[in-house]
GUMIRO-480754 format. One record per residue: y, z, x of N, C-alpha, C, O in turn; residue number from 1; residue in three letters. Coordinates in steps of 0.001 Angstrom, whole numbers, padded with zeros to 6 digits. Example, Ala and Ser with C-alpha at 12.3 -4.5 7.8 and 13.67 -1.06 7.14 Angstrom:
# residues 2
       nv       nw       nu      cav      caw      cau       cv       cw       cu       ov       ow       ou  num  residuo
  -005690   007800   013190  -004500   007800   012300  -003300   007800   013200  -003319   008465   014236    1      ALA
  -002250   007080   012850  -001060   007140   013670   000030   007870   012900   001138   008039   013409    2      SER
//
This chain:
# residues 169
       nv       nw       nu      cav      caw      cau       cv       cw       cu       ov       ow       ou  num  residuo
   129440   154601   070912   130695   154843   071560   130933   156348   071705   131335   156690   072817    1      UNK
   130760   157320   070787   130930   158952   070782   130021   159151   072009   130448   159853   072925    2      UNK
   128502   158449   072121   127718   159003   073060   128441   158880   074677   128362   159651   075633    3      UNK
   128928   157995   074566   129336   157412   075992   130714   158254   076125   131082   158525   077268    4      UNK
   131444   158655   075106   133023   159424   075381   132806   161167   075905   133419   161969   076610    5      UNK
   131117   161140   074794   130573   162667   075226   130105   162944   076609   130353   163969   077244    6      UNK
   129275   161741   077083   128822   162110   078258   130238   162145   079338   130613   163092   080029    7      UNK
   130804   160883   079218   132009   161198   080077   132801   162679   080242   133454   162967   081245    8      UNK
   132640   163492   079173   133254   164227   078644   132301   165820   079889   132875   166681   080556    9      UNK
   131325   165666   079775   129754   166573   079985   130069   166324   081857   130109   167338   082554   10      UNK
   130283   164848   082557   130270   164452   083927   131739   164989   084514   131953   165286   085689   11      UNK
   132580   165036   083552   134046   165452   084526   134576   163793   084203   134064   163071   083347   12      UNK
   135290   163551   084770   136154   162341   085271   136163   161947   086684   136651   160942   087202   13      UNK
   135808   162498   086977   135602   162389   088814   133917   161303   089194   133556   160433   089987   14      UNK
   133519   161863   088371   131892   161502   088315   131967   160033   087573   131253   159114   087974   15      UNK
   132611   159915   086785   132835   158563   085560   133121   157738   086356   132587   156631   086417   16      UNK
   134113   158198   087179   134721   156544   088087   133747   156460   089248   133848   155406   089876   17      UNK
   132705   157425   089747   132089   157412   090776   131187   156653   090621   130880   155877   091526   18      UNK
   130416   156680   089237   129290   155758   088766   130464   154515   088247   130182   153476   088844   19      UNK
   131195   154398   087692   132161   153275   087432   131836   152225   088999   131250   151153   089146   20      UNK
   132511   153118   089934   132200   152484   091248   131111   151745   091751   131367   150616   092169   21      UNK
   129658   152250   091808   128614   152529   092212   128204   151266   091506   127750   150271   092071   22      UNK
   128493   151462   089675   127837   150424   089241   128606   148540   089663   127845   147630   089992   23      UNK
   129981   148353   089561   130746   148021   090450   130067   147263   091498   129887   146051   091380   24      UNK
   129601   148073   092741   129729   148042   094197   127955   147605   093695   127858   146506   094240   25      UNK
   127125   147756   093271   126136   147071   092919   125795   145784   092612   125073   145038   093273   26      UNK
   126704   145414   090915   127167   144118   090430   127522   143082   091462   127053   141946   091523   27      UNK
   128385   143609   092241   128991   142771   093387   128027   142571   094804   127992   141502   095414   28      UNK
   127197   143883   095243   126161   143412   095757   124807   142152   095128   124137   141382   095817   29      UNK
   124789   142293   094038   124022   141674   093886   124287   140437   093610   123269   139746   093655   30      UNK
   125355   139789   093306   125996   138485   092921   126108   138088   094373   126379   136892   094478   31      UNK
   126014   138566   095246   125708   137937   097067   124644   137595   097272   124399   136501   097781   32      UNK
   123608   138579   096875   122127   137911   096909   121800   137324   096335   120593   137383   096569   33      UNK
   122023   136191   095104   121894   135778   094081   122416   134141   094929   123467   133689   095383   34      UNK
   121381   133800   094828   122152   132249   095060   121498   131034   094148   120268   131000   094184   35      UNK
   122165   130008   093318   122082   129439   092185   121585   128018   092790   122018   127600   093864   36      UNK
   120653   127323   092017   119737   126104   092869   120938   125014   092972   121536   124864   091907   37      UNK
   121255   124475   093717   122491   123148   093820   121688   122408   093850   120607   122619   094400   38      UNK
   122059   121150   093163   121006   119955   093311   121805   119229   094494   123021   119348   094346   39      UNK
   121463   118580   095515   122137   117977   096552   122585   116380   096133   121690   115581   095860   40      UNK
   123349   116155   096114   124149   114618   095989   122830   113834   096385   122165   114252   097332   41      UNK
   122601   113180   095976   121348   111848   096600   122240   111008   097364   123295   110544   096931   42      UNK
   121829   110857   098369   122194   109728   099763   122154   108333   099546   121099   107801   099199   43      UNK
   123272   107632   099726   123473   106218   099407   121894   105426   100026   121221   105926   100928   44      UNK
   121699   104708   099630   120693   104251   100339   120793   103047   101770   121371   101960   101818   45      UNK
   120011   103746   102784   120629   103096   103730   120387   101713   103913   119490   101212   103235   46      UNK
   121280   100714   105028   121603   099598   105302   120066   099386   105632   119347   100249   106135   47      UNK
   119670   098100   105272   118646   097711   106230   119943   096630   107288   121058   096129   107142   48      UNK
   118598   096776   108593   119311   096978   109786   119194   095235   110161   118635   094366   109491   49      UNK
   119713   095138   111083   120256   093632   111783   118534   092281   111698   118321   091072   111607   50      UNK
   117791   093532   111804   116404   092643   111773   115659   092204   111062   114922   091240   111268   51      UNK
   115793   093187   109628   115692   093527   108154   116434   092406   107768   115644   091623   107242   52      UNK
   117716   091887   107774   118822   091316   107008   118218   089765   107557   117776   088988   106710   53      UNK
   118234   089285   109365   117664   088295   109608   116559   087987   109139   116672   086825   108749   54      UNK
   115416   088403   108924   114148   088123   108289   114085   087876   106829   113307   087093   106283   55      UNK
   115113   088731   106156   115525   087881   104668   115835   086367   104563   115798   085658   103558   56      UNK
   116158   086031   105878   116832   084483   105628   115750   083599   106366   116085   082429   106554   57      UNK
   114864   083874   106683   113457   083083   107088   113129   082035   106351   113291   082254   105151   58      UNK
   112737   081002   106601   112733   079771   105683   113911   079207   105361   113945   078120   104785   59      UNK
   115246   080025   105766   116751   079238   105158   116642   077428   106200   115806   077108   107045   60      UNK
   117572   076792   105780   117251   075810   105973   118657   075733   107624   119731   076330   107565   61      UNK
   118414   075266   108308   119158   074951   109524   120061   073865   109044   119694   072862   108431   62      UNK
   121576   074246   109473   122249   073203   109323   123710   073270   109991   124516   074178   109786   63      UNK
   123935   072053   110902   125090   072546   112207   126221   072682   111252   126506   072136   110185   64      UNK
   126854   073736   112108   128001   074610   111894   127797   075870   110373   128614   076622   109840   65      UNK
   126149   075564   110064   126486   076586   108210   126126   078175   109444   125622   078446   110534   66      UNK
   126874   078853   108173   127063   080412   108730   126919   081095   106946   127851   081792   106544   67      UNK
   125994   080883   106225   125606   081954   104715   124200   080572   104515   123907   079398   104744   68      UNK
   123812   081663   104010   121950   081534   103340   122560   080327   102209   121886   079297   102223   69      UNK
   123552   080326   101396   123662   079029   100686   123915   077776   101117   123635   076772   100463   70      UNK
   124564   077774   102464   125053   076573   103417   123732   076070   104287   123209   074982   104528   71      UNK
   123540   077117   104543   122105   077260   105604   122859   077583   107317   124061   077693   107562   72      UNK
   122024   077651   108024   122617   078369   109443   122110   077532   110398   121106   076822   110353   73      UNK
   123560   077819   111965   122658   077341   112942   122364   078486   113436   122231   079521   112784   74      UNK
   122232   078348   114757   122211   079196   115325   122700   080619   115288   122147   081658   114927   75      UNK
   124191   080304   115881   125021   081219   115952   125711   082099   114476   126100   083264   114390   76      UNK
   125669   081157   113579   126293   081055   112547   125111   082138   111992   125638   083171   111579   77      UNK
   123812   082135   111901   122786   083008   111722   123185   084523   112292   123290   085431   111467   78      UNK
   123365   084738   113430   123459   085385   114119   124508   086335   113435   124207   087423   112946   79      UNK
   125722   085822   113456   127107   086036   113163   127093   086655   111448   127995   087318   110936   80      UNK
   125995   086283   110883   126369   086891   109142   125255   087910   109184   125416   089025   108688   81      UNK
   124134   087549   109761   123476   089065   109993   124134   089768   110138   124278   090622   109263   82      UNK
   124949   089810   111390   125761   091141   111886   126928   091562   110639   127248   092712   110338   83      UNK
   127219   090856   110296   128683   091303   109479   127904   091575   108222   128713   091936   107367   84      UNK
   127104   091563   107907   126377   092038   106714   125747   093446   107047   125098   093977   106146   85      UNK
   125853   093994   108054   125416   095148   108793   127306   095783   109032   127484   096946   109393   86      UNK
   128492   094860   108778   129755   095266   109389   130292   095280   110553   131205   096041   110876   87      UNK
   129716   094355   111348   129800   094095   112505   130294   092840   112751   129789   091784   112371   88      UNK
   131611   093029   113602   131959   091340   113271   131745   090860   114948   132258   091484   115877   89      UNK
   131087   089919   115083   130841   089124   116229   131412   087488   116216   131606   086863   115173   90      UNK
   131557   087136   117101   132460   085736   117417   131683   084922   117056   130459   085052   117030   91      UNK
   132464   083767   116660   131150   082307   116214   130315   081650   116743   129207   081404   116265   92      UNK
   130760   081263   117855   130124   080343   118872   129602   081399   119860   130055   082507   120150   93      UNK
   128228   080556   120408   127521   081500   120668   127581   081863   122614   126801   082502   123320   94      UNK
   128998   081042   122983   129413   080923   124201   130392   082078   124319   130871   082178   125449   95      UNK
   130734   082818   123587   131441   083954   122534   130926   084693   122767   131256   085443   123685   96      UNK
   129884   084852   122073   128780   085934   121845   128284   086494   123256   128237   087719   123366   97      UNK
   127837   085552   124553   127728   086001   125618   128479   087312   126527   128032   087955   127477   98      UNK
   129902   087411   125751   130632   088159   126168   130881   089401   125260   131918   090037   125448   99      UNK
   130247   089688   124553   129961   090748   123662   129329   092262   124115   128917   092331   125273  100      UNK
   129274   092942   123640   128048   094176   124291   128132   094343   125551   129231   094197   126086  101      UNK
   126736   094764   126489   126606   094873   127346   124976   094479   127671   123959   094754   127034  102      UNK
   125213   093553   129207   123910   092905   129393   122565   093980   128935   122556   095149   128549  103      UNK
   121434   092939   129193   119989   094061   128958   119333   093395   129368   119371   092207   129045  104      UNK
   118117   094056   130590   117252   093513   130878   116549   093305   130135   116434   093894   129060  105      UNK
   115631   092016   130716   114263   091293   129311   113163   092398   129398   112237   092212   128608  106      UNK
   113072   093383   130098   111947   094356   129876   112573   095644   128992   111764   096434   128505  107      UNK
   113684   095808   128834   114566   096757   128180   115069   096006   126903   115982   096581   126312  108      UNK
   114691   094975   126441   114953   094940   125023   114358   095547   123757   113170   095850   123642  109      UNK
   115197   095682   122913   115144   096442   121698   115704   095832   120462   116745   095177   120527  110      UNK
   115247   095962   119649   115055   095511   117985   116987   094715   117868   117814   095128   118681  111      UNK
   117291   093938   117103   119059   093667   117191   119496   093073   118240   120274   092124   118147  112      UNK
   118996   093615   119586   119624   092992   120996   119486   091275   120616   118556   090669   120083  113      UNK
   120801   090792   121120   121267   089359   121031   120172   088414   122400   120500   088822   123514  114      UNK
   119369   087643   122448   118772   086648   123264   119615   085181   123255   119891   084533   122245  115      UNK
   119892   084894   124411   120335   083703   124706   119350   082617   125575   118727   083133   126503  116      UNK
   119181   081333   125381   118938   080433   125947   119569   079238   126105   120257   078927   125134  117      UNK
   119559   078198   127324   120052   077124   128000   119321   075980   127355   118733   075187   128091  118      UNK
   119303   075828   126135   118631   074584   125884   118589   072964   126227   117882   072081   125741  119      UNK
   119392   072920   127026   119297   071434   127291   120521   071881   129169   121329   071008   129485  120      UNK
   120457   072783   129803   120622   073088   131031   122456   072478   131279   122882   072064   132357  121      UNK
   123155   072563   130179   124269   072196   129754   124985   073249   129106   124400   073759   128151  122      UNK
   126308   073771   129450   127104   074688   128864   127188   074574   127783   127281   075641   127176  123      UNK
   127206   073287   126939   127496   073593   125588   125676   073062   124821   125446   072348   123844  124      UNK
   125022   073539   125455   123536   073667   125248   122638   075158   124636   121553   075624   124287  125      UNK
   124171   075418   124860   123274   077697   124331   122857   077793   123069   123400   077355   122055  126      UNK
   121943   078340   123176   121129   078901   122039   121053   079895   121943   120994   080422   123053  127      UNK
   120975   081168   120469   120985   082850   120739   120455   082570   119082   120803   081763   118220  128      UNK
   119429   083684   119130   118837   084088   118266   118715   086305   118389   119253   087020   119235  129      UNK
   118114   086593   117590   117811   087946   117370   116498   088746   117459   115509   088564   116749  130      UNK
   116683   089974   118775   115568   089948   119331   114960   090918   117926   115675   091653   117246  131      UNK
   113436   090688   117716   112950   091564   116504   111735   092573   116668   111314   093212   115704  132      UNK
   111025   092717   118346   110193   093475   118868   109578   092663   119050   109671   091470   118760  133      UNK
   108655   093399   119715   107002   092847   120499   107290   091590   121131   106258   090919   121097  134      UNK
   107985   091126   121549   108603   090101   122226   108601   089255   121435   107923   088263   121705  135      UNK
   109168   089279   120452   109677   088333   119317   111154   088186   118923   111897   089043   119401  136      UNK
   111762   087168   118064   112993   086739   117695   112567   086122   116615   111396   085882   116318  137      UNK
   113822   085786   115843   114233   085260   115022   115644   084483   115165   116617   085020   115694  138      UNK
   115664   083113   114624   116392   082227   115009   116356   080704   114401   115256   080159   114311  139      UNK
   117936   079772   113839   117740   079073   113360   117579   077708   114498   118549   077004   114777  140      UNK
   116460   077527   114972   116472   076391   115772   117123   074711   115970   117870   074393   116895  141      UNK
   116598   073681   114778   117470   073041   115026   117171   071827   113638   116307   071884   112764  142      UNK
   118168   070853   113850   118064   069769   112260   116965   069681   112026   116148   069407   112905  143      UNK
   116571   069928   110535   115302   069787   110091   114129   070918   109953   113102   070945   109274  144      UNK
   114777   071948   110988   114161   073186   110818   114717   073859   110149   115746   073520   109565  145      UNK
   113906   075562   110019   114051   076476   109133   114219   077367   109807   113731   077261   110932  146      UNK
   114921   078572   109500   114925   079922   110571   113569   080586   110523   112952   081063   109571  147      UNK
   113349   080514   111468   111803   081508   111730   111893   082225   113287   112514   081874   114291  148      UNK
   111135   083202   113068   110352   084120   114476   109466   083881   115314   108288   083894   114958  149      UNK
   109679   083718   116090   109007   083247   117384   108792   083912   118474   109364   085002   118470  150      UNK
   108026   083620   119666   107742   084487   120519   108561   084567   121937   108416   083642   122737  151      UNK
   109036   085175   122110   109613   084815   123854   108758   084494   124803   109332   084146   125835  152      UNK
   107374   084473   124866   106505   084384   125424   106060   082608   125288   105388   082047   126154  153      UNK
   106515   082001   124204   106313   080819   124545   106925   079859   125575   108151   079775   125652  154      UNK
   106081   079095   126411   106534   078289   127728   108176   077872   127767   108989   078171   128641  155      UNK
   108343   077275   126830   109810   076578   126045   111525   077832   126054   112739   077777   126250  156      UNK
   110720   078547   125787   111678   080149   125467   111493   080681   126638   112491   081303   127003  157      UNK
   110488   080699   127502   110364   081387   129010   111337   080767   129911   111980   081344   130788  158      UNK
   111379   079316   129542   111768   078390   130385   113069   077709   130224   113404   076616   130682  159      UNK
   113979   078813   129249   115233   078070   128876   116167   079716   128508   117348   079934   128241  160      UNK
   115044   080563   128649   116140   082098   128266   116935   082248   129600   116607   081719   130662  161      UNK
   117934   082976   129417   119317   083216   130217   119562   084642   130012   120121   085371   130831  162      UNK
   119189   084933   129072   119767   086903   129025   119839   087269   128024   119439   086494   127156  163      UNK
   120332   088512   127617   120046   089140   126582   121442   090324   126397   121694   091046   127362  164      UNK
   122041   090410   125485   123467   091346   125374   123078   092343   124213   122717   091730   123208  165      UNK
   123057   093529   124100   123074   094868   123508   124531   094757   122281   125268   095540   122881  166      UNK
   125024   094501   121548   125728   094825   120366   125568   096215   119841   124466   096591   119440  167      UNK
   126735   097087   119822   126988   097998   119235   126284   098166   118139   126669   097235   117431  168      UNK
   125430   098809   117493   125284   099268   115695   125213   100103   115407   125119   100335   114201  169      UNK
//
């Protein structure tokens, strides 16, 4: 402590606060360049998506009017808990569903896009399943079946599709 009152003493007072300053205006420079590692929050993990969620329920068992994997699904009812399990709420019936989104051509489909078919050439004959790529779907067909993926390319599905509607996600 004497050493430090002497030198102050040897510099003036003018000089004391100048290095006072200096050292100061340093400290504070350097606490700017100084930046401390943040660990970043880890990211919720994301949703699997409308096609992901349908393909979990593959093998569920078909059954008119069920809408959850414990009831079993028809059609629409398939359709309809995918989406809302993604937060998306879509209408029940799948004469409903037609009026949803916005149309899409069958060469412009994409993964989620809604497929409809005329199964028996009767309004209350519609069928809609979930398009899943490569010209494939997924869909609970009918009593006695199971939800499975199939091809649009088969004669049956060529010969009874009607269109295809885009849903928001």
């Amino acid at each position: 402590m004497r050493m430090i009152r002497a030198s102050a003493r040897a510099f003036g007072p003018g000089l004391t606060r100048r290095l006072c300053a200096a050292f100061l205006a340093l400290s504070l420079l350097a606490g700017c360049g100084t930046t401390l590692p943040v660990t970043p929050e880890p990211l919720p993990p994301p949703k699997a998506s409308v096609v992901e969620t349908a393909r979990g329920q593959l093998g569920a068992p078909y059954r008119a009017g069920g809408d959850s994997p414990r009831s079993g699904f028809d059609c629409s009812g398939l359709v309809q808990w995918c989406y809302a399990v993604q937060g998306h709420k879509l209408p029940r019936r799948t004469e409903d569903m037609l009026k949803v989104g916005r149309p899409v051509d069958k060469a412009d489909l994409k993964p989620g896009d809604l497929v409809f078919f005329n199964v028996t050439r009767k309004r209350w004959g519609l069928h809609v399943g979930i398009y899943t790529g490569r010209g494939r779907f997924i869909h609970s067909p009918t009593p006695g079946a199971h939800v499975r993926e199939e091809s649009l390319a088969e004669r049956y599905w060529v010969r009874t599709y009607i269109g295809a509607r885009r849903v928001q996600q």
